[in-house]
Backbone as a chain_set.jsonl record, in Angstrom:
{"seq": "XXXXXXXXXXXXXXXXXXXXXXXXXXXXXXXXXXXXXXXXXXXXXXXXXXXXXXXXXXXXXXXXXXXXXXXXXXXXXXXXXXXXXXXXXXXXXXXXXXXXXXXXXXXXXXXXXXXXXXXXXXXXXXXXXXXXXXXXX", "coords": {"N": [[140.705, 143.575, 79.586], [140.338, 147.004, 78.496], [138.632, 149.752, 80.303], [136.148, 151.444, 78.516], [135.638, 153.949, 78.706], [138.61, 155.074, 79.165], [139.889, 154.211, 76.899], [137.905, 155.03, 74.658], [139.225, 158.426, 73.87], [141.801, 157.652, 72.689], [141.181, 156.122, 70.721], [139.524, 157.753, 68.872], [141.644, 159.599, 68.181], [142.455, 158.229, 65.924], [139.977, 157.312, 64.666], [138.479, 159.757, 64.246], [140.252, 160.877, 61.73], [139.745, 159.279, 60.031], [139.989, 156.287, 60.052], [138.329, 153.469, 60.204], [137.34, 151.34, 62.739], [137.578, 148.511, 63.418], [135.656, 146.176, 64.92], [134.897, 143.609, 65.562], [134.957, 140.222, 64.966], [134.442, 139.289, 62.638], [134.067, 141.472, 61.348], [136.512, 141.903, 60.73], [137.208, 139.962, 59.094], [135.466, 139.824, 56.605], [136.236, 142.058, 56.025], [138.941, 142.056, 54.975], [139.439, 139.847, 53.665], [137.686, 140.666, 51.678], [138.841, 142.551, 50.661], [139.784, 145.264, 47.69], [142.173, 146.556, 46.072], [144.005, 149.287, 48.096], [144.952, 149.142, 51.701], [145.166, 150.826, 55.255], [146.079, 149.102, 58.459], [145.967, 149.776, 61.719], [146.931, 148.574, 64.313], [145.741, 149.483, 67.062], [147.214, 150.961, 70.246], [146.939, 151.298, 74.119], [149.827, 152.281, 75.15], [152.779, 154.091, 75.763], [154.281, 154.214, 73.657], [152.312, 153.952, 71.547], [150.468, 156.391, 71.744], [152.448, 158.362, 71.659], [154.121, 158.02, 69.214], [153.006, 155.939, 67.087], [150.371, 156.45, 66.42], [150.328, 159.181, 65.916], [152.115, 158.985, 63.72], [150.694, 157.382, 62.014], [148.582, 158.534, 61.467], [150.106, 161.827, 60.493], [151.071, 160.427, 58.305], [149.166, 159.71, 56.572], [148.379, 162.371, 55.023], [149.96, 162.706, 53.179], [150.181, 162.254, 49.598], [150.24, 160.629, 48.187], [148.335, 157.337, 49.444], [146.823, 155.263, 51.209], [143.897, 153.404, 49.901], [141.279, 152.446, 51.842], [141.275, 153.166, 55.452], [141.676, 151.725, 58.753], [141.601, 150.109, 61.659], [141.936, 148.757, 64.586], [141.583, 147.771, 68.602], [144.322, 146.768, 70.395], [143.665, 144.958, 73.384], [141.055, 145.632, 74.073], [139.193, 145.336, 71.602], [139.385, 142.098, 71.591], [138.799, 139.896, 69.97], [138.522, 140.646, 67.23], [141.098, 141.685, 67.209], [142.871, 139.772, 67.612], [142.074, 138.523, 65.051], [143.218, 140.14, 63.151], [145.229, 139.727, 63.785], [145.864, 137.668, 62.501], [145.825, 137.703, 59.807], [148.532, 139.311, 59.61], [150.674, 137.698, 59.875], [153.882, 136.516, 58.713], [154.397, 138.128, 60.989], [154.988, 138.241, 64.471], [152.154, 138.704, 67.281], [151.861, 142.155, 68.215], [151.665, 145.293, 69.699], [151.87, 148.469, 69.85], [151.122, 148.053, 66.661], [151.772, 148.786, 62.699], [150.339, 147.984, 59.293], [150.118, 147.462, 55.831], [148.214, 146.85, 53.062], [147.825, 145.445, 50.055], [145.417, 144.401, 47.89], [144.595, 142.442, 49.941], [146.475, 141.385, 50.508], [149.243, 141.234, 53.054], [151.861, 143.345, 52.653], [153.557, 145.443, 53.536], [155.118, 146.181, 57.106], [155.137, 147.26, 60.088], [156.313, 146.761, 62.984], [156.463, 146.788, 66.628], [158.707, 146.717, 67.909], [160.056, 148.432, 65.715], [158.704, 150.562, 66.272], [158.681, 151.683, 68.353], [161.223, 154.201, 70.337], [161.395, 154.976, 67.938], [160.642, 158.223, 66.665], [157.26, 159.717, 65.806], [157.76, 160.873, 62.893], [159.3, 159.603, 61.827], [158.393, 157.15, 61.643], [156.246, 158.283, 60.239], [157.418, 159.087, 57.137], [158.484, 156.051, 56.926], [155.977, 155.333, 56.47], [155.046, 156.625, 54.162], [156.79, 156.281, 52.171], [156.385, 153.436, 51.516], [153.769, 154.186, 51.047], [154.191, 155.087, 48.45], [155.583, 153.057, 47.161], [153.333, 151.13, 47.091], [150.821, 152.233, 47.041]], "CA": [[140.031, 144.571, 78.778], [140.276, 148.177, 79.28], [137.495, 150.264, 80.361], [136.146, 152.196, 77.246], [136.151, 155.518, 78.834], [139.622, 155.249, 79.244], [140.401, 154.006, 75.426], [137.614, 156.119, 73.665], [140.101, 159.558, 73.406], [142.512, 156.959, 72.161], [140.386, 155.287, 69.348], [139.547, 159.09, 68.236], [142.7, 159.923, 67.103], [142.403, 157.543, 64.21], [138.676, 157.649, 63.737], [138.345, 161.492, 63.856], [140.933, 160.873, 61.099], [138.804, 158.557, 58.681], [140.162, 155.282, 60.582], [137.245, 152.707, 60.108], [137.11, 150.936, 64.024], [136.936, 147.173, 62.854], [135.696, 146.031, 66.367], [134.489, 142.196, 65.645], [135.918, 138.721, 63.81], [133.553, 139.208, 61.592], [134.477, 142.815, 60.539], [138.069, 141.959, 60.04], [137.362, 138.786, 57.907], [134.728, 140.795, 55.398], [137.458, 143.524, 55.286], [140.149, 141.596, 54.709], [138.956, 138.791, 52.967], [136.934, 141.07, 50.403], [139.497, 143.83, 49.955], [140.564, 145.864, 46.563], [143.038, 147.872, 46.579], [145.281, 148.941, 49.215], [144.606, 149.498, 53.338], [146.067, 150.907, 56.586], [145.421, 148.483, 59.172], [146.873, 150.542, 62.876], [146.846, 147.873, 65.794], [146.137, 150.418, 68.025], [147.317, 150.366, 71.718], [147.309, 152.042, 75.182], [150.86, 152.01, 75.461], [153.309, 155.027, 74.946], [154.662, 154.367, 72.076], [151.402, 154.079, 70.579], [150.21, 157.618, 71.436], [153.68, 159.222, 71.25], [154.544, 157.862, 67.915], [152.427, 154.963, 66.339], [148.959, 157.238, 66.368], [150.284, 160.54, 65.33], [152.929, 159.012, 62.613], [150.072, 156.874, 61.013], [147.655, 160.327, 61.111], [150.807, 162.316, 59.124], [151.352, 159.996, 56.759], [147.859, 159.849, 55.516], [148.117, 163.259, 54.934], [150.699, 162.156, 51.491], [149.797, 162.19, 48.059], [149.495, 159.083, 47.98], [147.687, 157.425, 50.341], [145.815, 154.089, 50.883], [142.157, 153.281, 49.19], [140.976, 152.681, 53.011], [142.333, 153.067, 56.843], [141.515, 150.542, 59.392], [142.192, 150.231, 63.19], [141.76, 147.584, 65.756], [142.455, 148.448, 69.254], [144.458, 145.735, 71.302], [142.825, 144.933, 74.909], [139.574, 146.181, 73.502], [138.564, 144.524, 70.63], [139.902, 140.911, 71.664], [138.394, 138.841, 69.015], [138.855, 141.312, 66.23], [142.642, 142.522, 67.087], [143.288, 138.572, 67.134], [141.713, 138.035, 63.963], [143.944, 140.774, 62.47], [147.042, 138.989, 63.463], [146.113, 135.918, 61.489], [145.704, 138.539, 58.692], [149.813, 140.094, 59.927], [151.582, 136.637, 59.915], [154.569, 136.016, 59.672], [155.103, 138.511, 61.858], [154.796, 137.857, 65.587], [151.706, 139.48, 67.85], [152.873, 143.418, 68.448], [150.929, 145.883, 69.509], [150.925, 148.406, 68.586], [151.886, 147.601, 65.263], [151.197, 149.516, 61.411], [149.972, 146.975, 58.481], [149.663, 148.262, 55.166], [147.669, 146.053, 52.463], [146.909, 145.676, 48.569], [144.646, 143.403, 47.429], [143.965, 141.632, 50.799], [147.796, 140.689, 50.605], [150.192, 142.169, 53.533], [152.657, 144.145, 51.768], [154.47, 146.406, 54.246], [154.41, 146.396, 57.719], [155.939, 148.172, 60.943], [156.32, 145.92, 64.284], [156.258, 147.314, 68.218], [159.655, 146.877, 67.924], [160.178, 149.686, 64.562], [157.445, 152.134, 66.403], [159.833, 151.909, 69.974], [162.451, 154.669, 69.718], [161.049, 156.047, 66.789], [159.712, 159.483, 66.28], [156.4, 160.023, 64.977], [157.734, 161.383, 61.586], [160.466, 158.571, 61.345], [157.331, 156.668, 61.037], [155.249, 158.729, 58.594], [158.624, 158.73, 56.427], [158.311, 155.077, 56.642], [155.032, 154.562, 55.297], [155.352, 157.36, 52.747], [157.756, 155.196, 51.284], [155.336, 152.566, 51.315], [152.933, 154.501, 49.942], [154.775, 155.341, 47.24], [155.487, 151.841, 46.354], [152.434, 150.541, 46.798], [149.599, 152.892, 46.564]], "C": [[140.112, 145.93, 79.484], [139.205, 148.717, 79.382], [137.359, 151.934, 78.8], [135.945, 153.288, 77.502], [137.383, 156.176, 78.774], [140.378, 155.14, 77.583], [139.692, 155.099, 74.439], [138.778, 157.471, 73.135], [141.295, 158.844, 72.44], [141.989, 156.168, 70.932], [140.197, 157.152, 68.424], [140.241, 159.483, 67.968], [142.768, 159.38, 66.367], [141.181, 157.944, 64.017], [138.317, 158.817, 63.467], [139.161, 161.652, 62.88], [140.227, 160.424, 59.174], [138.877, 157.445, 58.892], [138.899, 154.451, 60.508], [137.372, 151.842, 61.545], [136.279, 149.549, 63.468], [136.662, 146.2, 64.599], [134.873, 144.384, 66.736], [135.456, 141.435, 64.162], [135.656, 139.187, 63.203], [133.447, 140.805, 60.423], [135.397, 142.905, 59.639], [137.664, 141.251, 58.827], [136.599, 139.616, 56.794], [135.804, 141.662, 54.912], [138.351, 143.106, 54.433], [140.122, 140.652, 53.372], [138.467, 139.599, 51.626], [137.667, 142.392, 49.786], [139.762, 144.178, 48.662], [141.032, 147.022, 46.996], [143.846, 147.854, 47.583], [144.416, 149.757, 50.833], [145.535, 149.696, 54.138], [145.582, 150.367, 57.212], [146.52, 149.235, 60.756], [146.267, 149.476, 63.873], [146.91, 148.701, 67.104], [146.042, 150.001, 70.107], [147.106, 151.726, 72.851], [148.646, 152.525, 76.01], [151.764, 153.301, 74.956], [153.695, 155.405, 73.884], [153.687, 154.751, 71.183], [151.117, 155.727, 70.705], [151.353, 158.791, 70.935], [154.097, 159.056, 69.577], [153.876, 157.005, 66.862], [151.067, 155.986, 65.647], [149.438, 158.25, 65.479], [151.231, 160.067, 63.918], [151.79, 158.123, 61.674], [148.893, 158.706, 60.612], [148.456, 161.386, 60.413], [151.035, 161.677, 57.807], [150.366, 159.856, 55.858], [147.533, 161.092, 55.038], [149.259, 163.809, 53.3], [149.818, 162.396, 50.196], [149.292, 161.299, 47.65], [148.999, 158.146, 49.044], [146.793, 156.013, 50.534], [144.538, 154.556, 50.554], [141.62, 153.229, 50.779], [141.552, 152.577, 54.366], [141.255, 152.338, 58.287], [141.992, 150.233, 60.578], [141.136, 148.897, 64.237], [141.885, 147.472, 66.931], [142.795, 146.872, 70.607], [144.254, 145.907, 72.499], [141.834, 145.428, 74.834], [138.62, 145.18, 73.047], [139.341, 143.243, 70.77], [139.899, 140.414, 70.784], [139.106, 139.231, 67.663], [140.503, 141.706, 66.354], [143.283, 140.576, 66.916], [142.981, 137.936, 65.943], [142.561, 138.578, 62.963], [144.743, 140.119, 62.648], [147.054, 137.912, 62.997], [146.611, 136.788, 60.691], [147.762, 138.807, 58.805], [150.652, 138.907, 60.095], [152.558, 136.774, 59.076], [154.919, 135.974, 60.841], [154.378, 138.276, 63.517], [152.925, 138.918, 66.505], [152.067, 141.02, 68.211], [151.522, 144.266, 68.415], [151.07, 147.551, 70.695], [151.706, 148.085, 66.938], [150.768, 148.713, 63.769], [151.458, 148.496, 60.182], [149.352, 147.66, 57.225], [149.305, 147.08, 54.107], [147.284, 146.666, 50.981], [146.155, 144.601, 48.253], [144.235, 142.383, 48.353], [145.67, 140.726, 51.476], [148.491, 142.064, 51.665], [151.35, 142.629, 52.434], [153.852, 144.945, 52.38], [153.778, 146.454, 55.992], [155.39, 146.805, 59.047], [155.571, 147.827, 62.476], [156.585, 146.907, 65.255], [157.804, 147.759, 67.748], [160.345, 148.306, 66.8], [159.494, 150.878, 64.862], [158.642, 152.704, 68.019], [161.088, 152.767, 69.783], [162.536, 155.62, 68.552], [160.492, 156.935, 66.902], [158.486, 159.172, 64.984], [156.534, 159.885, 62.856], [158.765, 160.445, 61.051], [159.23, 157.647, 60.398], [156.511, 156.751, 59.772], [156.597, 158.125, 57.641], [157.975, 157.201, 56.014], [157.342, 154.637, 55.533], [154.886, 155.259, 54.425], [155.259, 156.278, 52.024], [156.922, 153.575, 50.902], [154.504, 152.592, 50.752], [153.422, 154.731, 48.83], [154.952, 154.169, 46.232], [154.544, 151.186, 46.034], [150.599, 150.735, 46.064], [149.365, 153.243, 45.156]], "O": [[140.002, 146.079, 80.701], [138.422, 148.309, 78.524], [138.083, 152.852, 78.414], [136.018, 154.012, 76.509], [137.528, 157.363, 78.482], [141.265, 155.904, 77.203], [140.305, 155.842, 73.673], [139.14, 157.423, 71.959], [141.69, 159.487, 71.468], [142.83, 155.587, 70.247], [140.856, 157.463, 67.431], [139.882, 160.228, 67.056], [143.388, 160.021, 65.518], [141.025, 158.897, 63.255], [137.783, 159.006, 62.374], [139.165, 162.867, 62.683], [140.22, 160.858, 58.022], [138.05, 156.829, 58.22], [138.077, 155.201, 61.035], [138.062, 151.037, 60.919], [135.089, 149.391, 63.195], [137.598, 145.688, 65.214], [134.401, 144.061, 67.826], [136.097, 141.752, 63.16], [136.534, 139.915, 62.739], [132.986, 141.041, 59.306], [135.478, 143.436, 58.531], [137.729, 141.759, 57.707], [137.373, 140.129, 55.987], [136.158, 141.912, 53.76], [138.583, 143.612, 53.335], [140.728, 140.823, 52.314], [138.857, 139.175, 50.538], [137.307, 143.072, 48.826], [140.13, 143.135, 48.123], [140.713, 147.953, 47.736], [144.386, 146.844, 48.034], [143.568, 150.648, 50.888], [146.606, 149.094, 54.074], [144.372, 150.585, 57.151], [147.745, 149.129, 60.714], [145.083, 149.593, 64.19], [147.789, 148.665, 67.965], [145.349, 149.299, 70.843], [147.117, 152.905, 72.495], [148.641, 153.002, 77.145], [151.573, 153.639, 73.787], [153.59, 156.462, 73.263], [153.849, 155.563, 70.272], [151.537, 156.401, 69.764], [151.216, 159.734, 70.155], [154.343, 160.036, 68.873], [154.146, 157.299, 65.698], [150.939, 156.143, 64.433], [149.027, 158.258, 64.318], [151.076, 160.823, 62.959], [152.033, 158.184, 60.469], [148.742, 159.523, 59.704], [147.768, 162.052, 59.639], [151.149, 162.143, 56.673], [150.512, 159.859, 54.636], [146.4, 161.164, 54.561], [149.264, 164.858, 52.655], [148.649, 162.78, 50.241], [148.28, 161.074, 46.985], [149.746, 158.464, 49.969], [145.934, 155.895, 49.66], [144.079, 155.677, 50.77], [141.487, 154.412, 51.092], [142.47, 151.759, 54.424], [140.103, 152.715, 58.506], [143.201, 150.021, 60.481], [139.977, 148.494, 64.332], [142.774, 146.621, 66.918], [142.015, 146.248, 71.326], [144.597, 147.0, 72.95], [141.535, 145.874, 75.941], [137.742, 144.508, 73.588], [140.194, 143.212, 69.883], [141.032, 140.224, 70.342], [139.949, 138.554, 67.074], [141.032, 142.052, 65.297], [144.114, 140.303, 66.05], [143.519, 136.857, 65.692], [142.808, 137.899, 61.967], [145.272, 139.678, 61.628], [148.028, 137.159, 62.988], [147.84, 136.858, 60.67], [148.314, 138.336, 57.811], [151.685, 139.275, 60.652], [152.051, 137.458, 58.187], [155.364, 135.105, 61.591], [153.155, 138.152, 63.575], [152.774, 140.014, 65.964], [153.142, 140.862, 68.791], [150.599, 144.161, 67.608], [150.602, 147.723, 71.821], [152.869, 147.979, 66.548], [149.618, 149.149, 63.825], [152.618, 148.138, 59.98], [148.317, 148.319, 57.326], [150.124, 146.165, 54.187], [146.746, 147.733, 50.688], [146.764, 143.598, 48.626], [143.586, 141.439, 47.903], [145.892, 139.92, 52.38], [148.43, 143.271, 51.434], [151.488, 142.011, 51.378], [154.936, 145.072, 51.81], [152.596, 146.643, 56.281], [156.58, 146.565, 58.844], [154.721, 148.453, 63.109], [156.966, 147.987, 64.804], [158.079, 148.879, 67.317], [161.132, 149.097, 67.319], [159.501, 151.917, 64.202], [159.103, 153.777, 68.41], [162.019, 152.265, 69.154], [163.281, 156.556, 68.26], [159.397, 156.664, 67.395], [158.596, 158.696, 63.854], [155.906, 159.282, 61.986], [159.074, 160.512, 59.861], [159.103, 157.475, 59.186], [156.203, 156.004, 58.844], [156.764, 156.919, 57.459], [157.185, 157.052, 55.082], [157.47, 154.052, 54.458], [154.475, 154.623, 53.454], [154.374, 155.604, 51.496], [157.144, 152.866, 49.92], [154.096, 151.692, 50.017], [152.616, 154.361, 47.976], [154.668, 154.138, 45.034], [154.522, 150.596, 44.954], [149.786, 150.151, 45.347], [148.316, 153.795, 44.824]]}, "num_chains": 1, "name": "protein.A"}
């Protein structure tokens, strides 16, 4: 676990955003479980990628036309329970973190692994989920 002085500045770039900080099981499952509509779920990490490109490309793209119904963050080595409860929720795909999970109706729909955030620019990203939003929102 990291020490939460060190993560807080790092959780505040999503929640100073509108990011909802789902930080127990029991958050995710209500969320998830009882959703309408569509969600950003950001597996957020301490890891470069995440601040270089995962953080700031989910914070442009919400800034679209279209746009998920709510946005949703988890932060791995933090929230243990809760960032493992999300990846039931993110199956097929493997553990990744950080990772971007976009949701309609409680159903994954679109979603953007460690591996797709590594390498990528920020705005490659937004781009991405645009396009996501577009289809789905």
């Amino acid at each position: 676990m990291y020490p939460i002085e060190l993560v807080t500045p790092m959780s505040k770039e999503l929640t100073d955003f509108g990011f909802e900080s789902l930080s127990s099981e029991d958050s995710v499952i209500n969320t998830i479980d009882n959703m309408q509509g569509t969600a950003l779920l950001v597996v957020n990490s301490v890891c470069g990628c995440a601040a270089a490109n995962a953080r700031p490309g989910a914070r442009m793209a919400i800034q679209h036309t279209k746009t998920p119904d709510k946005l949703y963050t988890v932060f791995a080595g933090v929230n243990k329970e809760a960032t493992a409860k999300a990846r039931e929720y993110l199956l097929p795909y493997p553990p990744s973190s950080p990772c971007i999970a976009l949701f309609k109706d409680g159903n994954l729909v679109h979603m953007i692994e460690r591996l797709n955030i590594e390498g990528r620019t920020a705005d490659m990203i937004s781009e991405n989920l645009k396009q996501a939003f577009d289809q789905h929102c």
